[in-house]
C-alpha positions in Angstrom: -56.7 -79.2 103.7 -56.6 -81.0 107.2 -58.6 -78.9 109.7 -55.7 -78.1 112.3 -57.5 -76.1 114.1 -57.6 -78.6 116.8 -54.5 -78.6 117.7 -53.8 -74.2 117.2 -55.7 -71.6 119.1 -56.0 -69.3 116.3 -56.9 -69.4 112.8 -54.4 -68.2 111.1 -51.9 -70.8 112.2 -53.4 -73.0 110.0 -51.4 -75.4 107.9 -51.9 -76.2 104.2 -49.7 -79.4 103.3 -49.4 -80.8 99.5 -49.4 -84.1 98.8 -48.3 -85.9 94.9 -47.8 -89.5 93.8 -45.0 -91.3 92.6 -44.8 -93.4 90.0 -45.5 -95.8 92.0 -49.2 -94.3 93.1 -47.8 -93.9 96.5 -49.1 -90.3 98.1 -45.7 -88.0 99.0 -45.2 -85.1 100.9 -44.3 -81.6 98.1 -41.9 -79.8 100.6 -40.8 -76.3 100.6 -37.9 -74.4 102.3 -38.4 -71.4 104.7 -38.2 -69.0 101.9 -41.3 -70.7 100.0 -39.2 -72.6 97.5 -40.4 -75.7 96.1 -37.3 -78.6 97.2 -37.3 -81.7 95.6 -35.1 -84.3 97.0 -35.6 -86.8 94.4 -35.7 -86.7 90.2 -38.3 -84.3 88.6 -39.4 -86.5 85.3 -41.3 -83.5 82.3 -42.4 -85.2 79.5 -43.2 -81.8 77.9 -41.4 -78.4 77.4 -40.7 -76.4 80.8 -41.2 -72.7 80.2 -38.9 -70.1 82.9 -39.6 -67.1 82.9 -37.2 -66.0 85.9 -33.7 -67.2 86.9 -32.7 -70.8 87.6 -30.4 -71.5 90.2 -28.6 -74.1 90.5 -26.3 -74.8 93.6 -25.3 -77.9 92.8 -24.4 -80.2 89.8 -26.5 -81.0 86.4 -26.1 -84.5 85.1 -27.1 -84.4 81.1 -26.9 -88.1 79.5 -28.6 -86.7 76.2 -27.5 -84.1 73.8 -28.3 -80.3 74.8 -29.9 -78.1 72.2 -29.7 -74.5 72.8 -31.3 -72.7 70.0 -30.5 -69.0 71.7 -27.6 -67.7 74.0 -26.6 -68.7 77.0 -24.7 -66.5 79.3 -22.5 -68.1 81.7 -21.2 -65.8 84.5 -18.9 -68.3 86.5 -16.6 -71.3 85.5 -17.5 -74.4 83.2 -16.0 -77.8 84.1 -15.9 -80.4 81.0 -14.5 -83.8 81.6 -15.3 -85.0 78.2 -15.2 -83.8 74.5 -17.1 -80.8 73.4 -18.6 -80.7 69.9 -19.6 -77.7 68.3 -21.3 -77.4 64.8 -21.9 -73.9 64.8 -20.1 -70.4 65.9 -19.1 -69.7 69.2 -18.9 -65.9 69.9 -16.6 -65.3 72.9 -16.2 -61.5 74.5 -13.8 -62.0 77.2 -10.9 -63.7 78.2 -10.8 -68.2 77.7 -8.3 -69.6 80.4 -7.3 -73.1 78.7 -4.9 -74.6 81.4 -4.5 -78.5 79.1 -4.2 -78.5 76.0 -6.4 -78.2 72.5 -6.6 -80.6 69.7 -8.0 -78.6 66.9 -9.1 -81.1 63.8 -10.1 -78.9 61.2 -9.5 -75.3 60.5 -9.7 -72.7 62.8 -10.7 -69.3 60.8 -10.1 -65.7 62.9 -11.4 -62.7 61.5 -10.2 -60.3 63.7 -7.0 -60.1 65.9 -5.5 -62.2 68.2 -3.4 -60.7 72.0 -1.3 -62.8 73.5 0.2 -61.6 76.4 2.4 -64.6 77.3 4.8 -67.2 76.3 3.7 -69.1 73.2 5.5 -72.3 73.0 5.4 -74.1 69.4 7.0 -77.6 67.6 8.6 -76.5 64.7 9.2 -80.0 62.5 13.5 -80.3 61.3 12.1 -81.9 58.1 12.5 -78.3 56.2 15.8 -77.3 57.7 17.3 -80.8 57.2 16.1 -80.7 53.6 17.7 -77.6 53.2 20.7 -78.3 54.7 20.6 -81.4 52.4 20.3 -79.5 49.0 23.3 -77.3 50.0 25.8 -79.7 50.7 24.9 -81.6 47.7 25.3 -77.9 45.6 29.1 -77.4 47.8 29.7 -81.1 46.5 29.1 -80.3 42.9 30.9 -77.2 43.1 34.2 -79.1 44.5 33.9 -81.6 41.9 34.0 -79.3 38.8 36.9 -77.6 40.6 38.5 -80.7 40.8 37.3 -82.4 37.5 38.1 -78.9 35.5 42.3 -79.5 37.3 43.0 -82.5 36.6 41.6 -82.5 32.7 43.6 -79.9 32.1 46.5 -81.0 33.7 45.9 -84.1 31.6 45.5 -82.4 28.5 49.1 -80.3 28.8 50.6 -83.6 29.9 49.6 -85.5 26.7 50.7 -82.5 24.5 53.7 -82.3 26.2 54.5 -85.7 25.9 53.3 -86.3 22.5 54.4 -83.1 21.4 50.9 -82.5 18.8 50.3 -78.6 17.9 46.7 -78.2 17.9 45.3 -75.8 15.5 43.7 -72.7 16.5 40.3 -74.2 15.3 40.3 -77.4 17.7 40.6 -75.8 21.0 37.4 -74.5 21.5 36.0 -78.1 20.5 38.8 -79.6 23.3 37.0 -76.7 25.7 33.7 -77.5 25.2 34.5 -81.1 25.7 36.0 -79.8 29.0 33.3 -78.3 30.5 30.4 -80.7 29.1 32.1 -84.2 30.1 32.0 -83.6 34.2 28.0 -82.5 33.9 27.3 -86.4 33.3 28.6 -86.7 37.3 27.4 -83.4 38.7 24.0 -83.5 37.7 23.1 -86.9 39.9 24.2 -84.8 42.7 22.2 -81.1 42.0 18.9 -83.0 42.3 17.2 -83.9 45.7 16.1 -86.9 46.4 13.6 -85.7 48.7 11.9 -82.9 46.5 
């Protein structure tokens, strides 16, 4: 402790001034602020663990290049800014409100066990696939439809034209064999059409 008394007419004006090295072995001044606060203008290098009891406040920005282990909570009263991608292999237990103004790209599954508010807007992309598909199977059903309506027509009117004209009497044992025949012969075109391509 230089002796300042030299230079101050009392004692207790005296002046204590810390000195450390770099890594360099040069001797530097330790400053502190008016309150008694330790300031350090440069890095502060730990090889060890640093144990805080108290608060830490920090007024400006904390550059991490490593990964961040927090092995307890962490209680964050003010806004987080993240540039880049957060990864998360545990829970995350959130009791108020997350303001997310970009968007979220969500990989795996997202599990909620209890309920979810939302008090706005919610704007979703439903895929046409399903609807199209859909749409798809009913006009080929309304195509099949028509086509036994207009197969079923014009064999009959076939049928009455070649008994007219040929003038054969059928026996009452043949036409439900000629009505069968009917209604089995336009399946070989409608069933092509009931089923999807896409299914």
């Amino acid at each position: 402790m230089p002796n300042y008394k030299t230079f101050q007419d009392y004692a207790d004006s005296l002046r204590v001034r810390i000195y450390g090295g770099d890594s360099t072995g040069a001797i530097q001044p330790l400053l502190t602020t008016s309150s008694g606060i330790l300031n350090v203008t440069g890095i502060v290098g730990t090889s060890g663990s640093v144990a805080v009891s108290g608060p830490v406040e920090i007024s400006g920005s904390v550059a991490v290049s490593g990964a961040v282990a927090v092995s307890g909570s962490v209680a964050v009263s003010g806004a987080v800014a993240v540039s880049g991608p957060v990864e998360i292999s545990g829970s995350v237990a959130v009791s108020g409100a997350v303001a997310v103004s970009g968007s979220v790209a969500v990989s795996g599954a997202v599990a909620v066990s209890g309920s979810v508010a939302v008090s706005g807007a919610v704007a979703a992309e439903v895929s046409l696939s399903v609807a199209l598909l859909l749409l798809a199977a009913r006009l080929r059903l309304a195509a099949a439809l028509l086509l036994v309506v207009l197969l079923l027509s014009a064999e009959v009117l076939l049928l009455v034209a070649l008994l007219l004209l040929a003038e054969v009497s059928l026996s009452v044992a043949l036409l439900p064999l000629v009505a069968l025949l009917l209604l089995v012969e336009p399946l070989y075109l409608i069933i092509p059409l009931l089923i999807p391509d896409h299914f």
